[in-house]
N, C-alpha and C positions, 0 to 999 in steps of 0.2 A: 388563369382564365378570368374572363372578367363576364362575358354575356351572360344571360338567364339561362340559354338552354344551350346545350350541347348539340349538334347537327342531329337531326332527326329522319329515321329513315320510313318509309311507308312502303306496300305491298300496289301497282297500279297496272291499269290494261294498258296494255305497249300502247294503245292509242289516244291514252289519258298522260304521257308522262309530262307535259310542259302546264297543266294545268295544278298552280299550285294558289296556296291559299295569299293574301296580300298581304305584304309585309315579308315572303318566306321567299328564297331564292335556292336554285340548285346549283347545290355543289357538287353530286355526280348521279348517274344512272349506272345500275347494273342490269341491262337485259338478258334474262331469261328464255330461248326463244329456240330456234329448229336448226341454228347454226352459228357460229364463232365469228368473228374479226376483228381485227387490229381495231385498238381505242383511236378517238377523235374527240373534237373541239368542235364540229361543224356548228352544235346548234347553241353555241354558245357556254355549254359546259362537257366535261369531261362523260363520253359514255363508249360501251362496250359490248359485244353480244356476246353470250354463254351460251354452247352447245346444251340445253340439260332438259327438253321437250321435243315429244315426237310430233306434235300440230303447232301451227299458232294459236291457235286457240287454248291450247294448253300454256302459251306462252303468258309472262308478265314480267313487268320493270320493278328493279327497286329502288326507288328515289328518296337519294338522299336531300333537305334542304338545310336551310344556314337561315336566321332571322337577321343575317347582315349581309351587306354585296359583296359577291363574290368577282376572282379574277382567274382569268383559264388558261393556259398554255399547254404545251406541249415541250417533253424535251427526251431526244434522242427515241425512242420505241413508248414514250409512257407521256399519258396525257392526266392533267391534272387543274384542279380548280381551289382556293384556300380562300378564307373568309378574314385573315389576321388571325385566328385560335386555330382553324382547325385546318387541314389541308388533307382530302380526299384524290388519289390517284389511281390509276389501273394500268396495268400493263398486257404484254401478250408475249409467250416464249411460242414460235410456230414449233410443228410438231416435228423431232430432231431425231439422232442416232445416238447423241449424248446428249442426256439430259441433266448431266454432271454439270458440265462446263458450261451450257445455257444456264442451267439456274442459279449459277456461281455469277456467271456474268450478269444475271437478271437482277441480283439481289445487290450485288456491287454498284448497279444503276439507283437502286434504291435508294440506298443509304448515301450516295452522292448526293442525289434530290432533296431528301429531308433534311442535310447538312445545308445544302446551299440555299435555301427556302428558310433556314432556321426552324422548320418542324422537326424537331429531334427527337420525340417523343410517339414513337409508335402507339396504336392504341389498341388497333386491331383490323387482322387482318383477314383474306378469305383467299385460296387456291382451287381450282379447279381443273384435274388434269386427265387428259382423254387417255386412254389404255393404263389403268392407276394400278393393276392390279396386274397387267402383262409384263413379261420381260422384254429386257430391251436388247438392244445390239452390244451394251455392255454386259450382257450378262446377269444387270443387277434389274430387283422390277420396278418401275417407273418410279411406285413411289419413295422406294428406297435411293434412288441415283436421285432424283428431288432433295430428300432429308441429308444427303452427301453432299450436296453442292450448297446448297445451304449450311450448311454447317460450316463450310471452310471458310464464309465469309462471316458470320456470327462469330469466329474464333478471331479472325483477323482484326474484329471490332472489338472483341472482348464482349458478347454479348449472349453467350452462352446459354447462361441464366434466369436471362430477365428479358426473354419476349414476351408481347399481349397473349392477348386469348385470340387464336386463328382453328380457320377452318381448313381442312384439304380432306376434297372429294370427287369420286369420277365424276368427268364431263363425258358426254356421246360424240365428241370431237374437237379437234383444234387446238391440241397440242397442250400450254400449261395458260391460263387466264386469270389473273389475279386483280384483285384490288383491294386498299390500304384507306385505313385512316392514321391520319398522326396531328401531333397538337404541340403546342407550342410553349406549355406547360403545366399549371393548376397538380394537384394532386392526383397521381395515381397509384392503384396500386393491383398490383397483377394476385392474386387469389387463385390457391392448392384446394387442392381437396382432400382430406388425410385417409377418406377412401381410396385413393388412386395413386400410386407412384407416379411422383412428377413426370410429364413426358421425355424433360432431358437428363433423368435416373434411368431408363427402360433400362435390361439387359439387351445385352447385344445380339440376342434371338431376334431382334425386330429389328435388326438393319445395323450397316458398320456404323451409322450416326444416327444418334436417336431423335426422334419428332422433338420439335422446342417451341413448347407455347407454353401459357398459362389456364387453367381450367377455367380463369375469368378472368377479366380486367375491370378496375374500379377505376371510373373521372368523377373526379367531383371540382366544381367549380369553386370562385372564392365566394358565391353568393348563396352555395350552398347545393345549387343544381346537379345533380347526381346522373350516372348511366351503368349499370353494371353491365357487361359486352359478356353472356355466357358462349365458352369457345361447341363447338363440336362436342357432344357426349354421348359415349354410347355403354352397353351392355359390360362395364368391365370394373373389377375390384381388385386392388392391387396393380400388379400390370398383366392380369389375365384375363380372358374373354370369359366369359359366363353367360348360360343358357345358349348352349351350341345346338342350334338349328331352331330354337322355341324364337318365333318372332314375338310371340305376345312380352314373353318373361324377358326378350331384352330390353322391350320399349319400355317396359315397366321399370327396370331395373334402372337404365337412362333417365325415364324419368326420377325416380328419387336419387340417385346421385347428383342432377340438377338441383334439386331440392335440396341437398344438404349444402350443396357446394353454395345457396345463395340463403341460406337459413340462418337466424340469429347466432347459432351455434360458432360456426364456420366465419362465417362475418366477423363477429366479436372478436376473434381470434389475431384478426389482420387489422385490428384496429378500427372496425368500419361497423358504424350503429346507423338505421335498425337492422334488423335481419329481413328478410324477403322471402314470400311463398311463389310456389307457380303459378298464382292469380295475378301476380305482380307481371310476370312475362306478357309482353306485348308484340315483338314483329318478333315472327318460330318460321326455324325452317325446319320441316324433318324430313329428311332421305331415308330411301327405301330402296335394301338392294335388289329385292324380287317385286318386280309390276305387281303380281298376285298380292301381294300382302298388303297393299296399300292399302286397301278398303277395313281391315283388320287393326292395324295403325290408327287410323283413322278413328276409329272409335274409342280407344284408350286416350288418343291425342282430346278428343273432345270431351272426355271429363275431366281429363285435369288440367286446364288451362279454361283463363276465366273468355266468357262470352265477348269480351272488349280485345281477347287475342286476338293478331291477323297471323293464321297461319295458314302456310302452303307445304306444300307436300310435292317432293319429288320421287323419280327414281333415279337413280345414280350408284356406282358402285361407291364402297367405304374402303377405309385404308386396310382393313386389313381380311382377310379372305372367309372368316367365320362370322365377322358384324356383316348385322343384318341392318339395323337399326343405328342413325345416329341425328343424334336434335343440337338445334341453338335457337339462342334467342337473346332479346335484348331487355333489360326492366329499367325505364326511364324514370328519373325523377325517385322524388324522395317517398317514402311512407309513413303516416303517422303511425307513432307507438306510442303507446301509453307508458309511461315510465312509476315502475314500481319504486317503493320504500322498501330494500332489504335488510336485515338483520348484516350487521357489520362484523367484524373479527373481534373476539374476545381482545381487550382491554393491555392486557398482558401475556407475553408470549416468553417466560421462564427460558425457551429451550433455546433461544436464538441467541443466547450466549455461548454455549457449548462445542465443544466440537463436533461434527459432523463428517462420517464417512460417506464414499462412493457417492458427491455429490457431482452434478452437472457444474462447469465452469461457464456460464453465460451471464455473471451478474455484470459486465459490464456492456452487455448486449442494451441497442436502443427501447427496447420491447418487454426489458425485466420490468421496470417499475409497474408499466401499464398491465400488465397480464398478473401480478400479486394485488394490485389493487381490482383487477376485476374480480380474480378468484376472493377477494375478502366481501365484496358486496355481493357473490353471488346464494342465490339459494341454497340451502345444504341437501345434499343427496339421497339420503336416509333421515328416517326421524326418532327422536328420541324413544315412541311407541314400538317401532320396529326394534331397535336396540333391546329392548325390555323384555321383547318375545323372543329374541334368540338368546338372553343370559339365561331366563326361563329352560329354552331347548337344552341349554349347555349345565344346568343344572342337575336335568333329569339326569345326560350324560352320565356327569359326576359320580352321581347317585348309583348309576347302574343300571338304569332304566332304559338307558337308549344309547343310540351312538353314532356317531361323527361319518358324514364323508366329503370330504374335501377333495376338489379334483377340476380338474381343467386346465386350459394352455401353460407352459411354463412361461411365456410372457405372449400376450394377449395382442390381438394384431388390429390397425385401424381398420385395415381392409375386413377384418373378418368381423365385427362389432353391427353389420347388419342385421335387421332385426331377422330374414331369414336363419341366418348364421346363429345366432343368437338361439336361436328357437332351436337347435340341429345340437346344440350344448347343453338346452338344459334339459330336450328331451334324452341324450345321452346320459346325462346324468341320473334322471328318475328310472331310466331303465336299469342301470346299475345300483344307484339306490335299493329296489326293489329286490336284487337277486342279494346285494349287504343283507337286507331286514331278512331274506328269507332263509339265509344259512345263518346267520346271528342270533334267528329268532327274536330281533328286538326291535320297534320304531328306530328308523337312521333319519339323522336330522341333515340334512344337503345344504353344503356350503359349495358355490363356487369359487374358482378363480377364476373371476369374472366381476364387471365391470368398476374396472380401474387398475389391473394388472399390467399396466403398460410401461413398466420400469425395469430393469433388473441390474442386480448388482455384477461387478466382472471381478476375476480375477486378476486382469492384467489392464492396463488404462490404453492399451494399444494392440492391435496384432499387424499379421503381416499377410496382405492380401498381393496374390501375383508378384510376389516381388518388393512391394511398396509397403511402406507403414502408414494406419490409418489409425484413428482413434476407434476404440471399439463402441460394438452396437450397443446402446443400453434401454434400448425399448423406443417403440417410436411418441413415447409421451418426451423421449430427449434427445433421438436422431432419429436417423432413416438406415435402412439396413444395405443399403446399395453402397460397396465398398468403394466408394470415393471422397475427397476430401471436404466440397462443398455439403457431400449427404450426411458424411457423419459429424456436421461441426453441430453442437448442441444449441436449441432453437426455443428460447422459452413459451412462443407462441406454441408449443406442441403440449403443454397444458393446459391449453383451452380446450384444445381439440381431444384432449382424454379429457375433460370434464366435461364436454357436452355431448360425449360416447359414451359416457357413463355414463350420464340422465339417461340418454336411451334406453341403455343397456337395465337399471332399475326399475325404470317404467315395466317393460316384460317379467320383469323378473317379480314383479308386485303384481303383476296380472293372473301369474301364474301360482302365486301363493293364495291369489282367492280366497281372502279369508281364515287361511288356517294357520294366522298367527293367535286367534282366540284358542286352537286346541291346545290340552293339557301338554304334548311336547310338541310345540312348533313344528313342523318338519322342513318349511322354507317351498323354494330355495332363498337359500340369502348371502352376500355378494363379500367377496374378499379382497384384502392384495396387499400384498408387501410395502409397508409402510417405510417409505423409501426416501422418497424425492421431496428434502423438507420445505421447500420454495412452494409444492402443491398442497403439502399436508397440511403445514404451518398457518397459511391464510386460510384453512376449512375449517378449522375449529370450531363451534360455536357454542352458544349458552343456551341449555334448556329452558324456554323461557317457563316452563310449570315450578324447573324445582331450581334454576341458577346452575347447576349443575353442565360441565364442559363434557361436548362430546365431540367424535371425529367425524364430518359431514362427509366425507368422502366416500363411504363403507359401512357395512358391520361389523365385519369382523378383520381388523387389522393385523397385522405380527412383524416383530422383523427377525431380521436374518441372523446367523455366525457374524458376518461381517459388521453388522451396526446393532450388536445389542449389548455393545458395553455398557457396564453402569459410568456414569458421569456422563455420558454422551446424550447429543440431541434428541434422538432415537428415541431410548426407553424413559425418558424424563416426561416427552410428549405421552405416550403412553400412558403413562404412568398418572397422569394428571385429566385425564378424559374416561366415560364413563361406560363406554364399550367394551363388549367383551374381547381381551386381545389374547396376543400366542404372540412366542417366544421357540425360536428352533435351538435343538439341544445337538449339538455335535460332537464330532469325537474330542476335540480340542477342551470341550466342557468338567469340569469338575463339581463337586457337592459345593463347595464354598460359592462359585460364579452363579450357578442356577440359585440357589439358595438365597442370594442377595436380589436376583433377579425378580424372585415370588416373593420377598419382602420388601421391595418396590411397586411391584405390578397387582400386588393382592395382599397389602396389609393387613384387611381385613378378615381375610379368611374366606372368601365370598362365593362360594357355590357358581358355577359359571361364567367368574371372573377370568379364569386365566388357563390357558392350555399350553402344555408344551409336547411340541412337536419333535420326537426323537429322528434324527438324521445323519445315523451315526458311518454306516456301510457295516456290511455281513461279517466283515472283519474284528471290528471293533465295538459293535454292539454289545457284544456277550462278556468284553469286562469295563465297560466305560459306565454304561447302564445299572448295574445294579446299586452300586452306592449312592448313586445319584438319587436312584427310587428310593430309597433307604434315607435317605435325609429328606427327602421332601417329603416323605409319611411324616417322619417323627416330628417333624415342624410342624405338621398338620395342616398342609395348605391342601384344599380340594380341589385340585387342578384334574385337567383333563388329559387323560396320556393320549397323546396319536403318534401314527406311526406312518414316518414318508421314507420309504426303502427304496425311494429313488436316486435324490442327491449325493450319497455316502457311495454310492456304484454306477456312477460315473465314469468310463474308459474310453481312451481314443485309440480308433484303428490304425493301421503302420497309413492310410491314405492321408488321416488327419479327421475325418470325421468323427464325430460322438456319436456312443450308442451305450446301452445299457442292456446287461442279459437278464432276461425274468428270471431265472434261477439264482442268481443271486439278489434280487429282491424279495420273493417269495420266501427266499432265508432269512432275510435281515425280519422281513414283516415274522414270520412266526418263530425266530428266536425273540423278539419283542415282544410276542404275544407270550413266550412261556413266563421271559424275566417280571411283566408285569404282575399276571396272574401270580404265578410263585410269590412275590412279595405279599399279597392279599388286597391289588388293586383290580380297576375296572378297565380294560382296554376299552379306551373312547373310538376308536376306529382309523381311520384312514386316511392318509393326505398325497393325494396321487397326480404327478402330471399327465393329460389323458390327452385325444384329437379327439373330435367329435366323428371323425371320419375315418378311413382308414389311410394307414401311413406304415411306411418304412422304415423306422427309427430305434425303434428296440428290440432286440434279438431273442427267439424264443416263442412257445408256446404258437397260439392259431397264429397262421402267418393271415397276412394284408390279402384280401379280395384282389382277381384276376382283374379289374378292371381299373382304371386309370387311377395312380397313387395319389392321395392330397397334397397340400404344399408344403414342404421340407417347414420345421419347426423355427423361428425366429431366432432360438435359443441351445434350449436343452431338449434330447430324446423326450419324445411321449409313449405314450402307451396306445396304442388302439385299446377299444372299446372290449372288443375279444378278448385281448391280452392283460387286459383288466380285471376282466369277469374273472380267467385262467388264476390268477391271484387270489383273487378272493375265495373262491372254491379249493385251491390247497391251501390257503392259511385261515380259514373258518369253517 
């Protein structure tokens, strides 16, 4: 693309649309107004009416214009106008018995037009269809026989993947009304949101072919001129609806999913600098499934979006039968950002010679280079202050004085890293905390797993879903968990999106320590995760600038696993070379000679709050793996921290294939831990538990899950409810 600006659309009275500023030309109309009809050319460009107002006076246009002359025609059912860059169209399916085979053939029209035009490049689009939410003559409901016939032709193109940002919303009649922008090239680039399962991942609870757009679309010109096209967003995280029947809580929730979706964070991630607020939004549209609500909307719509917004407000139904709420809009042009001076990656990285296990295979993706050099110039997550107060906490530990609770997701979800969500973890955790200090009789110092748990390691590089082999899930910092093969190819842009989940995620988590990283044992919370994914760990490193001193910006408190703690390996070398307090998991496979080299790598010095190891052996094997162990790490006199995760080691799959874990056999492993320790003349430091914050279905035993609607099946491994936590803690203390 070569012009300044990208077609520019405005909000106008149906009786204002032909007056446009000099120099500006229209390249189409969307009317807005009290009834439908086929597009025309009459007045020289492309325009169309939309059922989506009960007066005219509630009616308006949206005019699009072009700073260059345009040219109009018409071909077959679809009238259209292009400038040389951009090409604006609209069509009309009248209202049918199959809306399969109309939207098959609507769409087939389409992509004919933009081929033979040479606009090939969709950018974005908008649907509007009258009974969206009714069933049809086929059985299926409108909008579902819509997403079916669409698809057939997006497969036939190979286009599956890689649509714009579009909209589809009821209209009050006239069957399906659509209109399109497309361009003719310049850079784009279609933008996820790593809150939201992409729309063409959905399960197939939402229709035999799942909705296909992008959560945005980016143009940017060769002269720099910018549009980001935000698609339709509503009330939802992951691919579930959220705040069922609360209209305030979904508009809200819509809003900061737009927000995130056009934030520095999110941006960065897709290659695309600066990031953008919702001050930035300028033409909004937000639908409203209930008349009543509109005036309620309305008020939330008007504090966050800036005064220079033009927004309108509909009613209209949404695609799917619980949204109440859903917003778009468009943010034109570029924004100044002031560009900061970061602290760069330490000089030397020892460990990137080594071998390394259970690593992602994506370095020869276009996206590696750019996403290791962003994480090395990015701020570090934690500070060297915060490090100091939790080796502090982990000291008292040691000592006796206090003790450990580690607990949270066993792999941590984009969707779930909301700051609500967020809030729901760690007040589960201070709740449990509370009942640890009050059977322990001692200050618990709270660690989560939490922000940056978004990795995990597998045991098999593949499974078998339906039939089919697919790579397996290893957290969504490195796929997507939707068993197909485009979700699970490894994406190194999904390290941005866990590092700028994690800012979040510490921000709360520092909000909520208020201070009492000064008390004599810290109590936190403060933030962990399996030091796993060396591409994210590797470029966080940094240098303390007080003492030169290397620590791990991604965390406080790191560890790795059985699978990657061999000594010579990548793993424990990084570790081993940075100034945080880390853990190391002890399993049944473990012997006195492997852990014993492991604390004379990881704790040379003997360091009070330096090093914890996490026994995770299973109830089976705990009671003779364990003791020698304990027994050489006294007599070497390394002050390490014993914890106890009696989860991992009791692990079982049902004859369905599902995992689950039985409390009775963790509440054994934990208090045979507790005797072997004690028996030897040590300190049990406490606990390391996979937890939900909500109630779930996953682990067998003790308080069962609350009558009312179950939480979302685990990413990974069995948790615990919060119940069944407490259940634990109370028989083995």
């Amino acid at each position: 693309m070569t012009s300044t600006h990208a077609p520019r659309p405005s909000f106008r009275n149906l009786k204002e649309v032909a007056q446009v500023a000099p120099g500006r030309h229209i390249l189409g109309v969307a009317n807005f107004t009290t009834g439908s009809a086929d597009p025309s050319v009459d007045e020289g460009y492309p325009s169309v009416a939309i059922h989506m107002t009960g007066s005219v006076e509630d009616g308006f246009a949206e005019v699009w214009t072009s700073d260059r002359p345009v040219r109009a025609g018409q071909a077959g059912s679809m009238s259209y106008a292009h400038d040389g860059e951009f090409l604006f169209c609209t069509g009309r399916i009248p209202e049918t018995a199959d809306y399969v085979e109309a939207t098959e053939a609507a769409y087939t029209e389409v992509l004919a037009l933009t081929g033979s035009l040479g606009y090939r490049q969709l950018v974005r689009i908008w649907h509007y269809i009258s009974r969206l939410n009714e069933e049809t003559a086929e059985g299926l409901e409108t909008y579902r026989a819509f997403c079916l016939g669409r698809a057939r032709v997006l497969e036939r193109y190979g286009m599956t993947d890689d649509m714009p940002a579009a909209t589809v919303i009821g209209s009050h009649g006239g069957g399906i009304v659509f209109y399109f922008l497309a361009s003719r090239g310049g850079t784009q680039i279609n933008v996820d949101n790593p809150r939201q399962v992409p729309p063409y991942h959905y399960p197939r609870r939402y229709g035999v072919k799942s909705p296909n757009f992008a959560r945005a679309t980016y143009v940017r010109s060769d002269d720099g001129a910018t549009q980001i096209y935000v698609s339709g967003t509503a009330s939802i995280l992951g691919h579930r609806t959220m705040n069922a029947g609360d209209v305030e809580g979904q508009c809200r929730l819509a809003l900061d999913n737009i927000a995130y979706l056009i934030g520095e964070g999110n941006l960065s991630a897709h290659g695309i600098q600066p990031g953008r607020t919702l001050d930035d939004l300028r033409t909004v549209k937000v639908y409203v499934r209930r008349r009543s609500d509109i005036e309620r909307v309305q008020r939330i719509c008007r504090t966050a979006f800036s005064r220079s917004a033009d927004v309108v407000f509909l009613h209209a139904d949404i695609c799917r039968h619980d949204l109440l709420v859903e917003i778009e809009g468009i943010v034109p042009g570029e924004r100044a950002v002031e560009r900061r001076s970061l602290p760069g990656p330490v000089a030397t990285q020892e460990w990137s010679a080594l071998p390394a296990a259970q690593q992602p295979d994506w370095h020869a993706h276009p996206a590696y280079e750019r996403v290791r050099s962003t994480l090395s110039a990015a701020p570090p997550l934690v500070s060297p202050d915060e490090l100091g107060a939790l080796r502090t906490a982990l000291a008292a530990v040691a000592a006796g004085s206090a003790r450990v609770l580690q607990m949270g997701d066993c792999a941590e979800s984009f969707y779930e890293s909301t700051p609500d969500q967020v809030a729901l973890k760690i007040a589960a955790m201070e709740r449990l905390a509370e009942r640890f200090a009050a059977r322990a009789g001692l200050p618990v110092v709270k660690i989560g797993r939490l922000g940056g748990q978004y990795a995990k390691p597998r045991s098999h590089a593949v499974e078998v879903v339906d039939g089919v082999e697919l790579p397996a899930f290893r957290g969504h910092m490195v796929n997507a968990e939707t068993p197909s093969a485009e979700a699970r190819r490894p994406h190194p842009a999904r390290m941005l999106w866990a590092y700028h989940l994690s800012d979040d995620v510490q921000r709360l988590l520092r909000t909520h320590r208020n201070g009492s990283a000064h008390a004599a044992v810290p109590p936190g919370p403060w933030s962990s995760h399996d030091a796993l994914v060396m591409d994210y760990i590797g470029p966080l490193v940094r240098n303390d600038p007080a003492t030169g001193a290397r620590f791990l910006a991604s965390t406080h408190f790191p560890w790795v696993g059985e699978r990657t703690g061999g000594i010579g390996e990548a793993h424990v070398l990084l570790l081993s070379l940075v100034s945080n307090p880390v853990a190391c998991k002890v399993g049944p496979r473990s012997t006195p000679e492997s852990v014993l080299a492991l604390c004379a790598l990881l704790d040379p010095e003997r360091e009070p709050g330096r090093l914890t190891l996490i026994a995770r052996m299973g109830r089976d094997a705990i009671g003779t793996v364990l003791p020698p162990i304990l027994r050489a790490v006294r007599a070497a006199r390394h002050p390490v921290v014993w914890l106890s995760d009696p989860m991992h080691g009791n692990t079982v799959r049902l004859p369905s294939g599902a995992k689950t874990r039985y409390l009775d056999d963790m509440v054994a492993e934990a208090a045979t831990f507790r005797n072997i320790v004690e028996g030897h003349g040590n300190h049990v430091g406490g606990l390391h538990l996979e937890t939900a914050a909500y109630d779930v279905a996953e682990c067998a035993g003790g308080p069962a899950p609350g009558d009312g609607e179950l939480g979302n099946p685990s990413l990974c491994d069995p948790r615990l409810t919060i119940a069944q936590a407490a259940a634990l803690i109370d028989r083995v203390f």
